[in-house]
TORKOL-4160 file (C-alpha; in steps of 0.2 Angstrom, whole numbers, padded with zeros to 4 digits, m for minus):
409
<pt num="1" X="0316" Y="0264" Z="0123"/>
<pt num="2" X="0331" Y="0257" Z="0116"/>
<pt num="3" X="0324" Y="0255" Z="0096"/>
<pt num="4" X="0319" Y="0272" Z="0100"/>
<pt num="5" X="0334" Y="0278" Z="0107"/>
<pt num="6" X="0349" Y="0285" Z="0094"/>
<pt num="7" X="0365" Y="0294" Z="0094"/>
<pt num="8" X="0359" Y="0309" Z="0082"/>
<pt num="9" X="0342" Y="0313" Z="0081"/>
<pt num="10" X="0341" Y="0325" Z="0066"/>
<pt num="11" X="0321" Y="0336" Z="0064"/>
<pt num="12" X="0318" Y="0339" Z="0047"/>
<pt num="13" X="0323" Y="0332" Z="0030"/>
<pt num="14" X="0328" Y="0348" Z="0021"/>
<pt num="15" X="0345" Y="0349" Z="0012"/>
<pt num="16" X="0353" Y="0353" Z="0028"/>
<pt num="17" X="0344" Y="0336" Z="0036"/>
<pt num="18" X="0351" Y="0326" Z="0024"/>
<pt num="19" X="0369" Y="0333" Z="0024"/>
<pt num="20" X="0367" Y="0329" Z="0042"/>
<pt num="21" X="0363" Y="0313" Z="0040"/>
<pt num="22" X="0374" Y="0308" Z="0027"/>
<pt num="23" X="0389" Y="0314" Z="0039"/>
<pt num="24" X="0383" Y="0307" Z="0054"/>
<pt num="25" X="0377" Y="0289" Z="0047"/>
<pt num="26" X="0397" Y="0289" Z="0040"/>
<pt num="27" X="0404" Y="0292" Z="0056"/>
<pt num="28" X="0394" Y="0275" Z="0063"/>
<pt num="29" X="0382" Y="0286" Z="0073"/>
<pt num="30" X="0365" Y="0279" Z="0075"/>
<pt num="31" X="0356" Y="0291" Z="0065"/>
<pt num="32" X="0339" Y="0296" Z="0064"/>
<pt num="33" X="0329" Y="0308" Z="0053"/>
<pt num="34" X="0312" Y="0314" Z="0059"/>
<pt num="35" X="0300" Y="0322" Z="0044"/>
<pt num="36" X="0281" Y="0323" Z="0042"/>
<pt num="37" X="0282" Y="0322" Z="0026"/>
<pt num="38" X="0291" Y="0318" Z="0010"/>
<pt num="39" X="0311" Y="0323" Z="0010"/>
<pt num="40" X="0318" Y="0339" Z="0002"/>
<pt num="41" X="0309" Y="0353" Z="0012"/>
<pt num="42" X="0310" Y="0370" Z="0001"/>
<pt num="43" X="0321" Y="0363" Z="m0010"/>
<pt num="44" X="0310" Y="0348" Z="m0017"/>
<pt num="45" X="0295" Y="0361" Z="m0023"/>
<pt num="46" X="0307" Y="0366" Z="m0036"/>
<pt num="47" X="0304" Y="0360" Z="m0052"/>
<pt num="48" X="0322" Y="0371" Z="m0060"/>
<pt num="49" X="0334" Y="0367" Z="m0047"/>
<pt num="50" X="0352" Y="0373" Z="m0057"/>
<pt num="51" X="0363" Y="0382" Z="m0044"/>
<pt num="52" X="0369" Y="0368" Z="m0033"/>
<pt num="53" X="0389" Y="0366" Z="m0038"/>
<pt num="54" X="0390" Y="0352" Z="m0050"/>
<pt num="55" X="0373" Y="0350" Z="m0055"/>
<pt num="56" X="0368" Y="0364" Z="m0072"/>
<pt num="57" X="0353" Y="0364" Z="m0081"/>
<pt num="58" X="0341" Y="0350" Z="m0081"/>
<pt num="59" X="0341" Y="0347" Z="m0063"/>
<pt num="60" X="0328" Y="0346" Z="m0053"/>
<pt num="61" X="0323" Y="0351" Z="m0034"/>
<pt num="62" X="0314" Y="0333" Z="m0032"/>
<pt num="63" X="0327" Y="0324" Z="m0039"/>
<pt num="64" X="0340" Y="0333" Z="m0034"/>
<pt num="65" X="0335" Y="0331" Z="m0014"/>
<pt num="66" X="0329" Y="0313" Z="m0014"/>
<pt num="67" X="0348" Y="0310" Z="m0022"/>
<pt num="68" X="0352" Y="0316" Z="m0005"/>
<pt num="69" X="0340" Y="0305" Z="0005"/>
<pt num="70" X="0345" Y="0292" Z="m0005"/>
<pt num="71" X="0362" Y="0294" Z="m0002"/>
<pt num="72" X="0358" Y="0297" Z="0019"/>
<pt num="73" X="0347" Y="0280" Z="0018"/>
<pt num="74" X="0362" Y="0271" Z="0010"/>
<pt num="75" X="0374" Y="0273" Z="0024"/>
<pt num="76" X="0362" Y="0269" Z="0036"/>
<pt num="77" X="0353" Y="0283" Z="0041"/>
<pt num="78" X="0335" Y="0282" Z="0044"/>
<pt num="79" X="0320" Y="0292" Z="0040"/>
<pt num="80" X="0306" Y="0294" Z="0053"/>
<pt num="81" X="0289" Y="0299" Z="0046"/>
<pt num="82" X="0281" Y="0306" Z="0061"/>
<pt num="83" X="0275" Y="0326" Z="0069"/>
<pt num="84" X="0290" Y="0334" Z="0081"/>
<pt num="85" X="0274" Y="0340" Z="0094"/>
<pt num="86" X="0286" Y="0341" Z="0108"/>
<pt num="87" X="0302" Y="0344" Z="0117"/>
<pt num="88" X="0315" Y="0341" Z="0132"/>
<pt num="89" X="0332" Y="0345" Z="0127"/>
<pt num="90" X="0337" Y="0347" Z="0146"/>
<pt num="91" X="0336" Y="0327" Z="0148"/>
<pt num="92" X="0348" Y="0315" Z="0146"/>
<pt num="93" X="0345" Y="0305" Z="0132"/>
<pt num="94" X="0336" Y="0323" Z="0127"/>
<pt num="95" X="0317" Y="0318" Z="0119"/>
<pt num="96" X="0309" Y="0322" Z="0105"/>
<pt num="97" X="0289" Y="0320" Z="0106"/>
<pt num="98" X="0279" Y="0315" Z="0091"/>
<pt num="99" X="0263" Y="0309" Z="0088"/>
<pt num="100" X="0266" Y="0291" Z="0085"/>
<pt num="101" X="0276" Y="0290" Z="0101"/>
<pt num="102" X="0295" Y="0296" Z="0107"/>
<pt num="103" X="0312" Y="0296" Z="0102"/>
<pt num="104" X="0326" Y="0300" Z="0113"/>
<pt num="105" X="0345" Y="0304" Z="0108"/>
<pt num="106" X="0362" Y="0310" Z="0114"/>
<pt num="107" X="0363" Y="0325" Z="0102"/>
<pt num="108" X="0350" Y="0334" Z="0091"/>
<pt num="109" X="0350" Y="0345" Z="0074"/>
<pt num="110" X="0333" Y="0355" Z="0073"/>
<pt num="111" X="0333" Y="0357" Z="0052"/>
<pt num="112" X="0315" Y="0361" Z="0051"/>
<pt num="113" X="0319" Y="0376" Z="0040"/>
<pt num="114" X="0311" Y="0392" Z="0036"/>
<pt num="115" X="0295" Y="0393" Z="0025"/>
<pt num="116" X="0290" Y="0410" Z="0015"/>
<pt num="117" X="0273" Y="0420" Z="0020"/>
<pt num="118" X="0261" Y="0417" Z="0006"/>
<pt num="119" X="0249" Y="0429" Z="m0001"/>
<pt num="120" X="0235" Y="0415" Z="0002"/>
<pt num="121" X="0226" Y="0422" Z="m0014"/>
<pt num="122" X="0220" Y="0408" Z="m0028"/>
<pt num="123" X="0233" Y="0401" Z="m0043"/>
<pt num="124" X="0248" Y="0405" Z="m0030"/>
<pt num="125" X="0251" Y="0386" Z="m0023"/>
<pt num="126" X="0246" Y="0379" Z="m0039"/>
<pt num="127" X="0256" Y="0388" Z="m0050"/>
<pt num="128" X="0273" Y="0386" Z="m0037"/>
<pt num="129" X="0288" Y="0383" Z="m0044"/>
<pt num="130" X="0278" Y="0386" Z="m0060"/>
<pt num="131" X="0282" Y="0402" Z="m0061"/>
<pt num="132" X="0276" Y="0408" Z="m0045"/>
<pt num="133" X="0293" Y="0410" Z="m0036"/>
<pt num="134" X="0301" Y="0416" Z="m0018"/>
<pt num="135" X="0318" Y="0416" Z="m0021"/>
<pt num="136" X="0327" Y="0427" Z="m0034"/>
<pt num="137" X="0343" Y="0422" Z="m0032"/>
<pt num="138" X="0336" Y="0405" Z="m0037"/>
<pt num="139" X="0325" Y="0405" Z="m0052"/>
<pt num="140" X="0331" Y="0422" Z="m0060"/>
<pt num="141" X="0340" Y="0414" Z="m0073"/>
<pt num="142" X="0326" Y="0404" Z="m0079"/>
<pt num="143" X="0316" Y="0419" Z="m0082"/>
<pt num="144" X="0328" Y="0428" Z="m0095"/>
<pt num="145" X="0321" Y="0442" Z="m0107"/>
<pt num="146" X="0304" Y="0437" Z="m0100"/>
<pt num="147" X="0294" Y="0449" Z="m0090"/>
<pt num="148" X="0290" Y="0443" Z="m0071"/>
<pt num="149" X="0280" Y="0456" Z="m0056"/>
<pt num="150" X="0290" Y="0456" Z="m0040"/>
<pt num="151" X="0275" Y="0458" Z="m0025"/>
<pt num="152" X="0279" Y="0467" Z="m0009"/>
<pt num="153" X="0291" Y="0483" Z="m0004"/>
<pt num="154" X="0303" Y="0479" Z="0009"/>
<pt num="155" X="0321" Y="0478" Z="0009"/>
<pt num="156" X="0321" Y="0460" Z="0003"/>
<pt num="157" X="0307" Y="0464" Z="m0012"/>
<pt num="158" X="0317" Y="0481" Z="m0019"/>
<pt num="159" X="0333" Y="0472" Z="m0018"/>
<pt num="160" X="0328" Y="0455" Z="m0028"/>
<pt num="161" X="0318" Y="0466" Z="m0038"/>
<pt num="162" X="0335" Y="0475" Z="m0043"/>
<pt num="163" X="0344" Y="0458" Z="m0044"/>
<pt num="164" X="0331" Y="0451" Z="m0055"/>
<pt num="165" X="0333" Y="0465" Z="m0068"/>
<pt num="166" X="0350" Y="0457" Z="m0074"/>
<pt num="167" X="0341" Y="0442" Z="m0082"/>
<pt num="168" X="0321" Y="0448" Z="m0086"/>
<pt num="169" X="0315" Y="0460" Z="m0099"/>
<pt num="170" X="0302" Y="0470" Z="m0088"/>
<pt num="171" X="0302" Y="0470" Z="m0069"/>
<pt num="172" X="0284" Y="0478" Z="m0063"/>
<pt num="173" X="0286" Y="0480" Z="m0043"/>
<pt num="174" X="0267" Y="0478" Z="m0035"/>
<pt num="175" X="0266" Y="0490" Z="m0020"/>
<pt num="176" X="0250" Y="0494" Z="m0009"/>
<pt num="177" X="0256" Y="0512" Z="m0003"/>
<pt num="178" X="0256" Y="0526" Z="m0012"/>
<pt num="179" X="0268" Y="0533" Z="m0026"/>
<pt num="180" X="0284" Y="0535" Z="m0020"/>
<pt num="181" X="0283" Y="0526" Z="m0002"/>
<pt num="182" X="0289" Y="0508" Z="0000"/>
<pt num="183" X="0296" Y="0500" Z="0015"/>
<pt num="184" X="0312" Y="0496" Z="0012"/>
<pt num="185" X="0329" Y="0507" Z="0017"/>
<pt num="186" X="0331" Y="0526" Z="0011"/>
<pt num="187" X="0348" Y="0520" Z="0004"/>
<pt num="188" X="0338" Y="0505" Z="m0005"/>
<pt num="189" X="0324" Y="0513" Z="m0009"/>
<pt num="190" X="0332" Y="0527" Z="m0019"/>
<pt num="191" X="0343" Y="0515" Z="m0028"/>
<pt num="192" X="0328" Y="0507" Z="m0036"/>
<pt num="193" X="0318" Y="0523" Z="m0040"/>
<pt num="194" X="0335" Y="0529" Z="m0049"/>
<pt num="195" X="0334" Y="0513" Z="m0058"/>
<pt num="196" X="0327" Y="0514" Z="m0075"/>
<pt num="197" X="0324" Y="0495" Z="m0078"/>
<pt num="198" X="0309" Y="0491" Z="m0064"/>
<pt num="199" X="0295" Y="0500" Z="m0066"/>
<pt num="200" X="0278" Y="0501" Z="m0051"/>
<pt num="201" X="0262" Y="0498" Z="m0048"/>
<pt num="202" X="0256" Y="0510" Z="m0035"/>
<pt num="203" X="0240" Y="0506" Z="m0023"/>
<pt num="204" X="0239" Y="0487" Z="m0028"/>
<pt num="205" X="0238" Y="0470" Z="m0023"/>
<pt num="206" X="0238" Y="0454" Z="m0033"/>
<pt num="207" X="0220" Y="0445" Z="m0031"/>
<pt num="208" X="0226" Y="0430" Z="m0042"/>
<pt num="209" X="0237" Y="0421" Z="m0052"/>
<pt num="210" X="0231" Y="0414" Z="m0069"/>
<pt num="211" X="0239" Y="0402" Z="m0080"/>
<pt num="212" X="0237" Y="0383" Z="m0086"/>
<pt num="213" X="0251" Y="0374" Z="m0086"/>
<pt num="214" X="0263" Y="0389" Z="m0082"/>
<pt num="215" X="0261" Y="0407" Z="m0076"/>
<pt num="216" X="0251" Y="0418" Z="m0088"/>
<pt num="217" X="0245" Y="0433" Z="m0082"/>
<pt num="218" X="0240" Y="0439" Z="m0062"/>
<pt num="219" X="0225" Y="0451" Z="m0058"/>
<pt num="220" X="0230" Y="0467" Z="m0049"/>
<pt num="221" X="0215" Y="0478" Z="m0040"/>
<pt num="222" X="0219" Y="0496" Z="m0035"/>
<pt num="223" X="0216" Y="0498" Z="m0019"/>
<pt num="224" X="0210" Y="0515" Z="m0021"/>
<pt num="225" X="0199" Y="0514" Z="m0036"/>
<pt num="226" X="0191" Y="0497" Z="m0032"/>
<pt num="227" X="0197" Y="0493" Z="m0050"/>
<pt num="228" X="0204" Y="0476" Z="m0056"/>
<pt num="229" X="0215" Y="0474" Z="m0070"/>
<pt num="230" X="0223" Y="0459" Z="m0079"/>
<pt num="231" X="0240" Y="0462" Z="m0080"/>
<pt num="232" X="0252" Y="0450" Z="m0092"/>
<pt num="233" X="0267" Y="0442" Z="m0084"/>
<pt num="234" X="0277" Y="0428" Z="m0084"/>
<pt num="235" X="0281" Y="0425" Z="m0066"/>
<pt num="236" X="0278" Y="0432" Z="m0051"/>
<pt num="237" X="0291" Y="0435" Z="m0037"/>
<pt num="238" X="0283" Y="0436" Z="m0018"/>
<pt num="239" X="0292" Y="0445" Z="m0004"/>
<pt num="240" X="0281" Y="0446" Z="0008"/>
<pt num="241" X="0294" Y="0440" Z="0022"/>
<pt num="242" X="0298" Y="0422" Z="0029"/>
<pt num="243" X="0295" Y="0413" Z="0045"/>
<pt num="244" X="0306" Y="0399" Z="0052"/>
<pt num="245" X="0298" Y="0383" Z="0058"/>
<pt num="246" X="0304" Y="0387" Z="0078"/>
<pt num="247" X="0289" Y="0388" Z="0087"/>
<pt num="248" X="0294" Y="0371" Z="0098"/>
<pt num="249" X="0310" Y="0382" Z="0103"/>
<pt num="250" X="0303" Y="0396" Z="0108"/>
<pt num="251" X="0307" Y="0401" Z="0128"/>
<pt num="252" X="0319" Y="0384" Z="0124"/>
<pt num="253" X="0334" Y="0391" Z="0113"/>
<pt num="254" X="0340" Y="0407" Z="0108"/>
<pt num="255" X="0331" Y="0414" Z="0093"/>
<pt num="256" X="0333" Y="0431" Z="0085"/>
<pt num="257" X="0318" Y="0443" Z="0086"/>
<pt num="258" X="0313" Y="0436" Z="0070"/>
<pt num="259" X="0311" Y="0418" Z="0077"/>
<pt num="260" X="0328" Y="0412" Z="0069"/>
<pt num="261" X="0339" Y="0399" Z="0078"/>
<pt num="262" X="0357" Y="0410" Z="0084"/>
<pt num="263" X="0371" Y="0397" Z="0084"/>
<pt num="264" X="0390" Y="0398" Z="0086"/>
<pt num="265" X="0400" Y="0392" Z="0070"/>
<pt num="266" X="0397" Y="0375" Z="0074"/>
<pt num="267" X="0381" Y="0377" Z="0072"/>
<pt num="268" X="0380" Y="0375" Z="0094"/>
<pt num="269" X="0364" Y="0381" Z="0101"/>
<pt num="270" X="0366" Y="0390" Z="0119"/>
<pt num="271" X="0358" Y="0373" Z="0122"/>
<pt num="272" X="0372" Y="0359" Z="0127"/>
<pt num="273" X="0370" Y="0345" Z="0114"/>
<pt num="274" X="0359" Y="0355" Z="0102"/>
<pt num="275" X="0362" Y="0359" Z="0087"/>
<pt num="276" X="0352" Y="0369" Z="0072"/>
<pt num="277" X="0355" Y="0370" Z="0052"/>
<pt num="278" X="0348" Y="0375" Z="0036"/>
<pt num="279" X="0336" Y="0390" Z="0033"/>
<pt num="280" X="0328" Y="0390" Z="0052"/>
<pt num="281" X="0347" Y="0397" Z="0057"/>
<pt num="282" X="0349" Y="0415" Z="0058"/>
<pt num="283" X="0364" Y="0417" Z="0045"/>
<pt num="284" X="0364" Y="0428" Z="0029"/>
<pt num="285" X="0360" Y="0419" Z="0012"/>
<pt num="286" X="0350" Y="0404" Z="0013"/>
<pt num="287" X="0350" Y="0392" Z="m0003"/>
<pt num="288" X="0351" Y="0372" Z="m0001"/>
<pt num="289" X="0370" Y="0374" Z="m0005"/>
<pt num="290" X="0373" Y="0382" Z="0013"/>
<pt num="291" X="0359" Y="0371" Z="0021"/>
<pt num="292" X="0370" Y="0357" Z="0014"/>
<pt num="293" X="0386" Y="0365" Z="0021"/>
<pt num="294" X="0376" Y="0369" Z="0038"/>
<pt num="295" X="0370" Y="0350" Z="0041"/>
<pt num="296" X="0388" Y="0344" Z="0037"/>
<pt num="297" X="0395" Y="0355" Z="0051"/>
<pt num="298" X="0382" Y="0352" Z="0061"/>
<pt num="299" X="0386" Y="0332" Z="0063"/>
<pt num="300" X="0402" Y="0334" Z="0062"/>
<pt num="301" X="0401" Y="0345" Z="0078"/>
<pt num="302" X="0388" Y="0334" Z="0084"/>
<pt num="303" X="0399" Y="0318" Z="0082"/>
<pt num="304" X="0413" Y="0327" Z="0093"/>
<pt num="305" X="0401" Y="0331" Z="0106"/>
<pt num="306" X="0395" Y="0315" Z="0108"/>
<pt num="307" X="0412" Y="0307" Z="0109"/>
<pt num="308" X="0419" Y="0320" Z="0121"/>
<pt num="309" X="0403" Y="0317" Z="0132"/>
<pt num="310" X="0400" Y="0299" Z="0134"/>
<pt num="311" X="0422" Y="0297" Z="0137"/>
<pt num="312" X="0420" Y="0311" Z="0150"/>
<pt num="313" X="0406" Y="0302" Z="0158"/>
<pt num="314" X="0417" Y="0283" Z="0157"/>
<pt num="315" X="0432" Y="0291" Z="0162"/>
<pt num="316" X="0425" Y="0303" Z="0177"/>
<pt num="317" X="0407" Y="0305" Z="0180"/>
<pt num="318" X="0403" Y="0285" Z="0182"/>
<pt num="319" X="0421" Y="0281" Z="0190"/>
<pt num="320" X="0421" Y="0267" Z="0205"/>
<pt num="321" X="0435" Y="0280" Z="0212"/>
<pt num="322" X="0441" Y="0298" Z="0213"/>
<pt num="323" X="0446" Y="0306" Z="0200"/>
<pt num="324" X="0460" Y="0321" Z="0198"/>
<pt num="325" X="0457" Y="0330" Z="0181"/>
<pt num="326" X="0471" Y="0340" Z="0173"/>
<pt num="327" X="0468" Y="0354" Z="0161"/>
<pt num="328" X="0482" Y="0360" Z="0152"/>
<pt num="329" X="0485" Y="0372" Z="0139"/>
<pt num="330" X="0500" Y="0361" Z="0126"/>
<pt num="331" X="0508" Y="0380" Z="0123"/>
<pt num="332" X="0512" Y="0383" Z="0139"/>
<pt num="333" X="0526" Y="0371" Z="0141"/>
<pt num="334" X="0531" Y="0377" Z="0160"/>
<pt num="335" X="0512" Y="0374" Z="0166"/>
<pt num="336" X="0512" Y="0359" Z="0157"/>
<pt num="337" X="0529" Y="0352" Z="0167"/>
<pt num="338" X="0517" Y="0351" Z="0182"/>
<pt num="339" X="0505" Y="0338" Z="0174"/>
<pt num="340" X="0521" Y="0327" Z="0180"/>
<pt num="341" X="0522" Y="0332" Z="0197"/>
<pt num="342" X="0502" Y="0324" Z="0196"/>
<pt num="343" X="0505" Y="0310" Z="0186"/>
<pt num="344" X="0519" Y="0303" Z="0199"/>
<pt num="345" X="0508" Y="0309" Z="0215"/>
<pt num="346" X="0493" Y="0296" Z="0207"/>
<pt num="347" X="0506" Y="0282" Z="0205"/>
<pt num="348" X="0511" Y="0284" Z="0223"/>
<pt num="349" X="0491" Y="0286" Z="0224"/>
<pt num="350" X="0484" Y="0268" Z="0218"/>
<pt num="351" X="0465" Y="0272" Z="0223"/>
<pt num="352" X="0466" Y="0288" Z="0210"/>
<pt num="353" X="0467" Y="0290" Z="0193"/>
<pt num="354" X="0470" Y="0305" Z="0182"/>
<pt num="355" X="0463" Y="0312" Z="0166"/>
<pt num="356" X="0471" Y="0323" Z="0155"/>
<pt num="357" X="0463" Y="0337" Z="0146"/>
<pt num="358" X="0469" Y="0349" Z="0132"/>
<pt num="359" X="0460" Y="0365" Z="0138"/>
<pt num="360" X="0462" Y="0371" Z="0121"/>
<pt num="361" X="0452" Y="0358" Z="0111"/>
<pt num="362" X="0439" Y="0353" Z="0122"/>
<pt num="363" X="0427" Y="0365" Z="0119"/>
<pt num="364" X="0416" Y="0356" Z="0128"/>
<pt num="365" X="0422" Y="0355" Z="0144"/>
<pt num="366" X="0429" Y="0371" Z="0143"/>
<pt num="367" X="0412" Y="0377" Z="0141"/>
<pt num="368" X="0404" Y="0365" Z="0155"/>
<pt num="369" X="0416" Y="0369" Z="0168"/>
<pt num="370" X="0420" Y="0390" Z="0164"/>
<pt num="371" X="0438" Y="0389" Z="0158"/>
<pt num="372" X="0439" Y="0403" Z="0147"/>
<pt num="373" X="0451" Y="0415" Z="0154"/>
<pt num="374" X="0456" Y="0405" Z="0170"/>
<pt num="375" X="0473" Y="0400" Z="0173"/>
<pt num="376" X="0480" Y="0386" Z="0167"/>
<pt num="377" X="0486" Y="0370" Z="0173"/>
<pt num="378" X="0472" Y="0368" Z="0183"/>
<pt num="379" X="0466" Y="0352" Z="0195"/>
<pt num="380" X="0449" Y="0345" Z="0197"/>
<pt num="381" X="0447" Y="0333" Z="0210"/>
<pt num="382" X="0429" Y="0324" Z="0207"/>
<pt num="383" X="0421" Y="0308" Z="0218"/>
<pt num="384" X="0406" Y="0301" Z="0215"/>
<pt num="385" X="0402" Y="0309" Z="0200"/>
<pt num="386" X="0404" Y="0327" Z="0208"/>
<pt num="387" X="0416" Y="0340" Z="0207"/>
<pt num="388" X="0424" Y="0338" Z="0225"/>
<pt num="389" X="0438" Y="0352" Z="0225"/>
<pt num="390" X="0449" Y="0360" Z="0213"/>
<pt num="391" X="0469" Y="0366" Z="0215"/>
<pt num="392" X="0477" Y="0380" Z="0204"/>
<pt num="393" X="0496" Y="0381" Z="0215"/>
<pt num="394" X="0501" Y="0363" Z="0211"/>
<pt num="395" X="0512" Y="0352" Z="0221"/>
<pt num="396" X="0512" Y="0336" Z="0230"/>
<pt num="397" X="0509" Y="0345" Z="0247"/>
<pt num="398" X="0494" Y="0354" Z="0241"/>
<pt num="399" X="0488" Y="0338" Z="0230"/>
<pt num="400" X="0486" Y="0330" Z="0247"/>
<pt num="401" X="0481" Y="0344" Z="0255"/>
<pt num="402" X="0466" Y="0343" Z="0242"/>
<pt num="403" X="0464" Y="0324" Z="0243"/>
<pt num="404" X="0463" Y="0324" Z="0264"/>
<pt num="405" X="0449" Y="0340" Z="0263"/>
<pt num="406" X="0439" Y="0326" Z="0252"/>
<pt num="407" X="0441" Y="0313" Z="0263"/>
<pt num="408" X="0434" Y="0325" Z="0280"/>
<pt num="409" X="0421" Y="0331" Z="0268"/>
């Protein structure tokens, strides 16, 4: 178990992987990265990658993500090729199953991202990132004054459809309903018809996408004709909707109703020690410069947790002795006075030691134990690894009060 056994485990080798693993390699972490295949996730499909800050034209999503993998691998992280096909994040280490065996950690980052829904229809996964695109926001400047067909009609379709006719010459929105129906918001929806630049195609779907080495043209059948017609373009945008890679945390961890991972700003899971980053999040723009900012938090918080948890467990959990735990809030300067009433009642106390905790740092604990809102200072007596009593009036007769109620119990 032990070569098997890491501080960070991180699943999935995205932008937001890698920013992961670059920060928790750095901060001596014994960090893995777990990824079926080749790093990069989204990002690496990219053959025009120019919107990452300080990196313009000529680079590229493959070059540009195994920089990063490069970078991870240089401070020590490293790269497991293997299937995530189970999990058990309640354990402690928590384990990860894959196919080639298991790996166990103290904290893990799920990263596996978010993938878009394809059409399935033939030229679409040749012609990826060669003009076939699912993200306006990221390849609309590379189609400027050319003409490009956005596929689909809901909210995500009309408004990259919108945002696309800033940069091409003629936007042709594919819909299957009727004239005049789509499915995105009334407020949306009206915007777009008012909008002179984009222009429909009513009752169609694409059949294929054709082109050599790039995007030439896709063919478009009229659903209720039966006809098929050729129709010249130079790229084709699909919105068809995305779906995150989750379905290992589902009934585990918290997902939105759209299968998205909901975290706290630290990137938390309501899971203790679980982490998620990158596009399988639920958060509002996902592009590999927020995946990138997402992992970086992520192991930062990670890194904490880890910390806090195994000092906890030195200092209380595995003690040889009782334990008297103090939270205190800093700010409150009279509760705080009556940390010394404690400290002089363990000197007088040999067999007892005392740990002080700032209640308003340690989310951890504060979490754990159910501070939030309770008053402050507040005693913890714990033996045995178990929390054995607790004092909120503190003074030197209650203190022994609460040490003698231990000792009958």
């Amino acid at each position: 178990m032990m070569d098997n056994l890491y501080d960070l485990l991180i699943l999935g080798s995205g932008p937001a992987g890698m920013a992961a693993g670059v920060y928790g390699a750095r901060s001596r972490l014994k960090t893995g990265i777990m990824e079926k295949g080749r790093p990069g996730g989204q990002a690496a499909t990219t053959d025009e990658l120019e919107n990452y800050p300080g990196f313009g034209p000529g680079t590229t999503g493959p070059g540009l993500t195994q920089s990063m993998a490069d970078h991870a691998a240089e401070f020590g992280a490293n790269f497991i090729k293997d299937t995530v096909v189970s999990l058990d994040l309640s354990s402690s280490p928590k384990k990860v199953g894959g196919k080639k065996g298991d790996y166990f950690a103290k904290a893990v980052i799920f990263a596996m991202g978010a993938e878009p829904r394809m059409l399935g229809i033939p030229g679409e996964g040749r012609m990826r990132g060669k003009g076939v695109s699912y993200c306006a926001t990221c390849d609309a400047d590379l189609f400027t004054e050319l003409d490009v067909i956005v596929v689909g009609s809901g909210d995500a379709a009309i408004e990259e459809a919108e945002y696309l006719t800033r940069f091409a010459e003629n936007v042709t929105v594919i819909v299957i309903h009727d004239e005049g129906k789509v499915d995105a918001n009334r407020v949306s929806a009206e915007r777009a018809f008012n909008d002179p630049r984009l222009k429909w195609k009513w009752n169609s779907i694409v059949k294929s996408v054709n082109g050599d080495e790039l995007v030439e043209s896709v063919t478009l059948k009229n659903i209720k004709t039966g006809e098929d017609e050729e129709f010249k373009t130079d790229g084709v945008f699909i919105f068809v909707g995305t779906q995150p890679k989750t379905e290992l945390l589902k009934d585990v961890a918290e997902l939105n109703p759209q299968g998205y991972v909901i975290t706290n700003e630290k990137m938390e899971t309501n899971i203790e020690g679980v982490f998620a980053a990158g596009d399988c999040r639920d958060k509002y723009l996902r592009q590999v410069v927020t995946a990138a900012a997402d992992g970086a938090v992520a192991a930062v918080a990670a890194e904490k947790y880890i910390h806090e948890t195994e000092l906890w467990k030195k200092e209380v959990l595995d003690a040889d002795h009782p334990v008297l735990v103090a939270f205190y809030n800093p700010t409150d300067m009279a509760g705080t006075e009556k940390i010394g009433i404690i400290d002089k009642f363990v000197l007088d106390h040999k067999n007892f030691s005392l740990v002080k905790v700032d209640a308003s740092r340690n989310e951890l604990l504060k979490k754990r134990y159910r501070l939030e809102g309770v008053k402050l200072p507040l005693v913890y007596l714990f033996s045995n690894g178990g929390l054995a009593g607790s004092l909120e009036d503190i003074s030197p007769e209650s203190l022994e009060q609460l040490i003698q109620k231990n000792k009958r119990s």
